[in-house]
N, C-alpha and C positions, 0 to 999 in steps of 0.2 A: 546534260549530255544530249549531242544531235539525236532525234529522233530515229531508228534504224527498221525500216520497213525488212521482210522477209528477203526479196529482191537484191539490196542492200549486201545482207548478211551473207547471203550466196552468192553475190561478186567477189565479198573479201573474201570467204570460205576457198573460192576457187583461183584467184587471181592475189597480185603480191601489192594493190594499189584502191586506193576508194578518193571520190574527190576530196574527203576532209582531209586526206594526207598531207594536201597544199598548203591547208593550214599549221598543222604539226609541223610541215617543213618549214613553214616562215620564220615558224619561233626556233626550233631548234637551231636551222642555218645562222640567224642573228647571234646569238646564243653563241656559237664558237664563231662567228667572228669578229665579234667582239673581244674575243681570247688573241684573236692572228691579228687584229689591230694593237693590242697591250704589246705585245710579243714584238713585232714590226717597229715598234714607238718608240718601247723601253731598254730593249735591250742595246742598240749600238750607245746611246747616253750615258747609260746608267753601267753596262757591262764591257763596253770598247769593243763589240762585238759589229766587226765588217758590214753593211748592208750585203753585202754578195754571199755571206756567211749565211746571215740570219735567210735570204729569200733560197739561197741556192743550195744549203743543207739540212737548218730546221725546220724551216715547212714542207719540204719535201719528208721527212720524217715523221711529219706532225698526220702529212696525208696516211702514209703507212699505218700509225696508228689507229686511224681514226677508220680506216677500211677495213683492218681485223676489225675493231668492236663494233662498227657500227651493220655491215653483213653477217657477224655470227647472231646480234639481240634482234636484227629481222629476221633470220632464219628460226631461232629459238621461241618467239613468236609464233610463227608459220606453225612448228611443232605443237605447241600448245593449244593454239589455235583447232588442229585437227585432234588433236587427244581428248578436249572438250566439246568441241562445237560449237564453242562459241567465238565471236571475234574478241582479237588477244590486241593490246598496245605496247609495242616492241619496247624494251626499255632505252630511253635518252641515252647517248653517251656522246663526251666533248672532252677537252683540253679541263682541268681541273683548275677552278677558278684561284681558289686557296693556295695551293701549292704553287700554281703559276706564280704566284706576287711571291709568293716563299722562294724559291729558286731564283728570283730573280737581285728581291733584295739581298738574301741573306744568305745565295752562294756564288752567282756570278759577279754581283757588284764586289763583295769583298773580296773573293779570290782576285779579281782584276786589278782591284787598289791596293792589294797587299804586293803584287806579282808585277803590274802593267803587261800580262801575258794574257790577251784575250783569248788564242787558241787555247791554254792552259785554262783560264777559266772555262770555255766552254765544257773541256772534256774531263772538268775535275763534275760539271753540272750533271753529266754523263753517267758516270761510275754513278753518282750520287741518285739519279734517276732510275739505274739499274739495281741499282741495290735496293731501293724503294718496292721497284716491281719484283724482287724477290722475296721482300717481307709479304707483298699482299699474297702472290703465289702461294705459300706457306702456310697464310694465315685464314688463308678459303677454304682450309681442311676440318675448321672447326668452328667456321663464322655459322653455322649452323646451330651448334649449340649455345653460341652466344645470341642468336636470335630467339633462341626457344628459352631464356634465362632473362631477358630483357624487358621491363614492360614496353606495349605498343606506345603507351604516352612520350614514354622517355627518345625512342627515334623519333615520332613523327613530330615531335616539337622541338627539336633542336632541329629539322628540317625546316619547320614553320620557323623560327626565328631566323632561317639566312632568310628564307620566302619574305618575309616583310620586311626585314633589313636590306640585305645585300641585292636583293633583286628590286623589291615591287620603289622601296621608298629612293634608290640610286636611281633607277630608271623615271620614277614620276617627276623629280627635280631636272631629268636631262628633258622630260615633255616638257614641261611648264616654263623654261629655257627657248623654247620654240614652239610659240603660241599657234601661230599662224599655219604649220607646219604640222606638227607633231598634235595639239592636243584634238581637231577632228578623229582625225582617223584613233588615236588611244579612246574617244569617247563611242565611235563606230565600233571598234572591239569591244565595249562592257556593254553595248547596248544588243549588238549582235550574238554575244557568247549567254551573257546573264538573260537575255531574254527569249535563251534558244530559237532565234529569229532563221526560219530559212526564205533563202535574198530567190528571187527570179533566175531564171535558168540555172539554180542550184549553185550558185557564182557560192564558195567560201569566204567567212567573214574576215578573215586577214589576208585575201589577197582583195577583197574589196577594201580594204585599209589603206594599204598599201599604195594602189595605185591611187587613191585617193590622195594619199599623202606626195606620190610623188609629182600629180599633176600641180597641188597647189604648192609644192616648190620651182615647180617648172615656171609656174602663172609669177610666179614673185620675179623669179629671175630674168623673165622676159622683158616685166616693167620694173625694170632696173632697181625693186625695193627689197632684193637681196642677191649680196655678189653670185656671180658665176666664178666656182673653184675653175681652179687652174687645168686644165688637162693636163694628166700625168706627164711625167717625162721620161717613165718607163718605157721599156717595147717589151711588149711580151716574147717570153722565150720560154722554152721548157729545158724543166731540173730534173734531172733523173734523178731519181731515190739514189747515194751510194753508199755502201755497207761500211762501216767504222769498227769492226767486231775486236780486231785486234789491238788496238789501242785502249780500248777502256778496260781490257784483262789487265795493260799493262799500267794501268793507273791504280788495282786493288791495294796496292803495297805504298800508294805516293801519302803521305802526309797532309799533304793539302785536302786530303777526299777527307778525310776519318776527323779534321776539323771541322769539318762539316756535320759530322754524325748527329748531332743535336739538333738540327733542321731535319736531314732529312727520315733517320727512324722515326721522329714523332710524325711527320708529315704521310709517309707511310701506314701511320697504323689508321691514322685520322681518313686518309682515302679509302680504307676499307670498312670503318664503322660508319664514313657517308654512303660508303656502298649500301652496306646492312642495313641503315636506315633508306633509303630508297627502294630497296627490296621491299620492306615493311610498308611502306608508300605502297608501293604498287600491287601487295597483296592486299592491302585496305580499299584499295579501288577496283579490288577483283581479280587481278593477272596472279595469281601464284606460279614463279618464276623457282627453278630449283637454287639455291642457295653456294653450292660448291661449284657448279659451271660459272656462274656467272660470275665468281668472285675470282674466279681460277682466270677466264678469257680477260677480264681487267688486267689483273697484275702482267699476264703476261702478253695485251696491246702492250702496255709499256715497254716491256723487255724487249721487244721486238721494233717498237721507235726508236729506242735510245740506238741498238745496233742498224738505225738509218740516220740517225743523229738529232732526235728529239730529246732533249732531257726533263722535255714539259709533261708530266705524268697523265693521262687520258684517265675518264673515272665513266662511272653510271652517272648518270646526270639527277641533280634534282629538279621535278614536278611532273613524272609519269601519269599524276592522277591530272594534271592539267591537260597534257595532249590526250590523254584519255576520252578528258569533256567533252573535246575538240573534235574527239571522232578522229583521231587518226589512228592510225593503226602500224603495218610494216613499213609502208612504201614511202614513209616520210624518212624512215631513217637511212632507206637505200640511199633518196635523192640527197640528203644531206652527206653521204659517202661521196658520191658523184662531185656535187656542186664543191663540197671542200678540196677535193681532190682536183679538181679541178683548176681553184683558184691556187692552192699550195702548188704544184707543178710547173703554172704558166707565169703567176707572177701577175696575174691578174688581178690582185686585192686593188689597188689603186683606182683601175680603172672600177669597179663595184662602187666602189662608195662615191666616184664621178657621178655615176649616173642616178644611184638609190640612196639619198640621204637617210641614214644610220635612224635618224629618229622619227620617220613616217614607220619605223617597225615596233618599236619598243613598247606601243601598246598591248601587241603580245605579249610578251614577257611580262607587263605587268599582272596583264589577268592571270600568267601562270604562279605570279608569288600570291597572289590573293588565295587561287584557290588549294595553293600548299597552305595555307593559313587558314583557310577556313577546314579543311580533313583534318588535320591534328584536332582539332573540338570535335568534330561531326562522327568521326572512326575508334572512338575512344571511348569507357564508360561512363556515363555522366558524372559520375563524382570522382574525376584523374581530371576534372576540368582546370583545376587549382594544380594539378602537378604538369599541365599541358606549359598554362600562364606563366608559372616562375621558371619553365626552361625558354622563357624569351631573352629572359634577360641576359647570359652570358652574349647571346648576339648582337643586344643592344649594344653593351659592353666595346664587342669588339668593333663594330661598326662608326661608333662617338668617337672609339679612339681612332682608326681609319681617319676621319673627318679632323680629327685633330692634326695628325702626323702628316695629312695633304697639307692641311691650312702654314700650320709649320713651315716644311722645305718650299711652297711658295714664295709665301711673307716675310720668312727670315733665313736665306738659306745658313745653314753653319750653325743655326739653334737647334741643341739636342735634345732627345726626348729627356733627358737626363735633369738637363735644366728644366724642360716641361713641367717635369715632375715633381722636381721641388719649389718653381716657382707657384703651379698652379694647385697642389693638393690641398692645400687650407681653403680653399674656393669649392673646386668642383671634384675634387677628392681623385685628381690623378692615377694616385698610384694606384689604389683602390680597382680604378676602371684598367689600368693594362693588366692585375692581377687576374682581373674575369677575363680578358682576352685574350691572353695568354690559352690555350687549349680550349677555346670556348664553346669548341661543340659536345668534346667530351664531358665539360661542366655541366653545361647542358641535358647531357643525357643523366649523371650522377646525380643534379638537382632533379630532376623530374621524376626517376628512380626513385630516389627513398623518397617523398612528398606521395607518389603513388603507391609504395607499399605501406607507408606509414596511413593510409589512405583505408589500406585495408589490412590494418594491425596486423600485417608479416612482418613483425619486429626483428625478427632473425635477419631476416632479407633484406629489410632495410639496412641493417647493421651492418650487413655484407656487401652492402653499397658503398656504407660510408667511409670501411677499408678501404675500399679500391681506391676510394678519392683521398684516404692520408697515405697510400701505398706510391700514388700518382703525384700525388703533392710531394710527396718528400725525393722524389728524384726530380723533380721538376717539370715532369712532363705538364701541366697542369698548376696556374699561378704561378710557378717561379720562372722568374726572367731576368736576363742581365743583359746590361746594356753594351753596347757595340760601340768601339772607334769611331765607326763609320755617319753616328748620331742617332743610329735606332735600337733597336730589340731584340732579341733573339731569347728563345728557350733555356733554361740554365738545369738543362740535361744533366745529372748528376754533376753540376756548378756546385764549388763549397764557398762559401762565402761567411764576413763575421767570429768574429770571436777566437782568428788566429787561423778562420779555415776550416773549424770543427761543425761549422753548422750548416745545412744545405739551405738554398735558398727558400725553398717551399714548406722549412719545417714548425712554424707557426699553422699552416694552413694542415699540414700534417697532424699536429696535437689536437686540433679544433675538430676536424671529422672523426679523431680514434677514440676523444671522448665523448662523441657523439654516439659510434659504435660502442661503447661500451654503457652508455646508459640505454641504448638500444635492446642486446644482450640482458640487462636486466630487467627490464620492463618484458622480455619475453620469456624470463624466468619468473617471475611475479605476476604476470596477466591483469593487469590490471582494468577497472570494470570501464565501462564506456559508457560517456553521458547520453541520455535520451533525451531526444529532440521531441 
């Protein structure tokens, strides 16, 4: 962490900004827009969703969202900050990476190719994102006691496995893609952060990155040995947020929403135990943040996007302990309010990535997935280090498969994960790998669970782990999956499949954890002795 002289402290203490902010902001702002590029790309393609649509009502919604959560977790901050006296790091919050591609494959695409009704898809995404923000709402009332019920290993390593999956190892393959470009300034960031370097006139080490990065794109493009993108052919214009309130009541009753229910309650409940585990993050890194506001102002940014017409869920962001590092504190997440709000309004996204190539930043982000990977081991007891490890793997899991199901609709479009699966599981054991991705963080938290209590022979408790995961499995939330018309995947949410119908999909993976709980339950009725090392 930057060094913090007294002076320092009582700038933050008294004021809403510290220079490290600028760093917090680089990575944060990259961070969700990397979300409004996905979003921008995917959805007229993949969903038939109008460009005029997607700029002129869901990023205006997206901004709304993202201005409740991101001025309540700097004000909440601020609070904290003065209750302690000590400087507090507002917690992250963005557009929800996970659900974002959930929504998009697996309720706008279908509803659209079922229907060819892109406004009907949009506002079945709607209902389905409000109902989501109602489940979290609801379930902020007692994510307290699921915190105080969970071991720390079991969140903070299903955090560390998106950390070095989904963030550090996605992003090092787009550096190493743009050598000349990108890996300076990603190697300026590990050298400036890891070596708590402070630069002359107090310059921060990601916007020394930064501009580093984007002068040697500039130097490329001038001697003609890499293209100059096109100038947009947008003109900036401003969207006003407009309210949609009454249309998504009247969609509770439509049929096409509650088809959906299998995406989006799982997807819901999963945005609130990433909450829970990011809380758990950032009381490991010091912020004790109260548990019911914070779960409470999430669900309901969403509810309050969707009635602007976002159905993209907003979450707590994972790596509070990375901007932490960083020295940021409030004022990064105001400016990331601002600057997103800004770009969602104006229509300005185009022109940003004109001028700032995407990947002179991403060596932020990597160092934020390193060092959510390094706190799951470091904030943990030494011996949960084995139950940290084996909750990487359901994110391996999902991520190989990720890689597989790009590579796929590339190279072959029309080949389905279906055929995937049976062509490829005698090899690399397909099916195997969509079963761990299927619900992979929650796996993740159940494997690291009992491995940590069996850790410290709470056999009980392990036992009562390993229900929840045959209770999980046999609805399907968890392993069971079926596959889609459309050639991919989806959840097989209380799906009965086999055997005429009688059997859920998940209930092999269901038998294998209840006998586990029950030799669990025995072994804690027999006590049995424990080898000496």
């Amino acid at each position: 962490m930057p060094a913090e002289t007294a002076s320092t402290q009582k700038t933050y203490l008294n004021g809403w900004f510290v220079p490290n902010d600028i760093d917090g902001f680089f990575g944060l702002f990259v961070d969700n827009l990397c979300q409004l590029v996905v979003i921008v790309g995917l959805c007229p393609p993949l969903a038939g969703l109008p460009e005029e649509l997607v700029v002129g009502r869901i990023l205006p919604g997206i901004a709304v969202s993202l201005v409740v959560g991101n001025l309540f977790y700097a004000w909440q901050a601020r609070r904290l900050s003065r209750q302690t006296g000590k400087p507090v790091t507002a917690l992250p919050f963005g557009v929800n990476t996970v659900s974002l591609f959930a929504f998009i494959f697996l309720i706008l695409g279908p509803v659209y190719h079922d229907t060819h009704d892109a406004d009907l898809a949009w506002k079945v995404s709607l209902v389905a994102g409000f109902l989501g923000g109602v489940v979290e709402i609801v379930t902020s009332f007692f994510g307290a006691w699921v915190r105080r019920h969970t071991p720390r290993a079991a969140l903070l390593s299903a955090l560390a496995g998106v950390g070095i999956t989904f963030i550090a190892m996605g992003f090092i393959f787009q550096i190493f893609s743009s050598p000349l470009v990108a890996v300076f300034p990603a190697l300026l960031v590990l050298i400036g952060y890891a070596g708590r370097v402070r630069w002359p006139w107090g310059l921060p080490t990601g916007f020394i990155a930064v501009v580093a990065g984007m002068l040697a794109a500039w130097l490329l493009r001038g001697f003609h040995l890499s293209p100059v993108p096109a100038w947009p052919q947008e003109t900036l214009h401003f969207y006003f947020p407009m309210p949609i309130i009454g249309g998504i009541f009247g969609l509770l009753t439509d049929v096409h929403v509650w088809k959906y229910a299998a995406v989006f309650v799982p997807m819901a409940l999963f945005n609130v135990i990433g909450s829970m585990m990011n809380l758990e993050s950032a009381e490991a890194a010091g912020d004790k943040f109260d548990t019911r506001s914070s779960l409470l102002v999430n669900g309901a940014s969403a509810v309050v996007g969707v009635f602007f017409g976002n159905p993209f869920a907003p979450t707590i962001y994972i790596g509070h302990p990375g901007w932490k590092a960083l020295g940021a504190r409030t004022g990064y997440s105001v400016l990331n309010a601002v600057a997103i709000t800004a770009i969602c309004l104006t229509g300005a996204m185009p022109f940003v990535l004109w001028f700032m190539p995407i990947e002179v930043t991403l060596g932020i982000l990597l160092w934020i997935g390193l060092i959510i990977t390094a706190q799951a081991f470091q904030e943990v007891p030494k011996a949960h280090a084995t139950a940290v490890a084996i909750g990487f793997i359901p994110s391996l899991a999902a991520w190989g498969e990720l890689l597989i199901e790009t590579t796929i609709n590339k190279a072959a479009p029309g080949y389905s994960l279906q055929q995937a699966a049976a062509q490829f599981s005698p090899d690399i054991f397909f099916a195997g790998m969509l079963s761990l991705a299927q619900g992979f963080m929650l796996i993740s938290i159940l494997f690291s669970a009992i491995v940590a209590k069996v850790i410290d022979r709470e056999w009980r408790a392990a036992a009562v782990w390993c229900l929840i995961g045959a209770a999980a499995s046999a609805c399907g939330i968890i392993h069971g999956y079926i596959f889609t018309p459309d050639g991919g995947y989806a959840p097989a949410l209380f799906k009965w499949t086999g055997f005429g119908g009688a059997i859920p999909s998940g209930l092999d993976f269901a038998l294998a954890y209840a006998l586990a709980a029950v030799l669990l339950f025995a072994m804690d009725a027999l006590k049995p002795a424990e080898i000496e090392n």
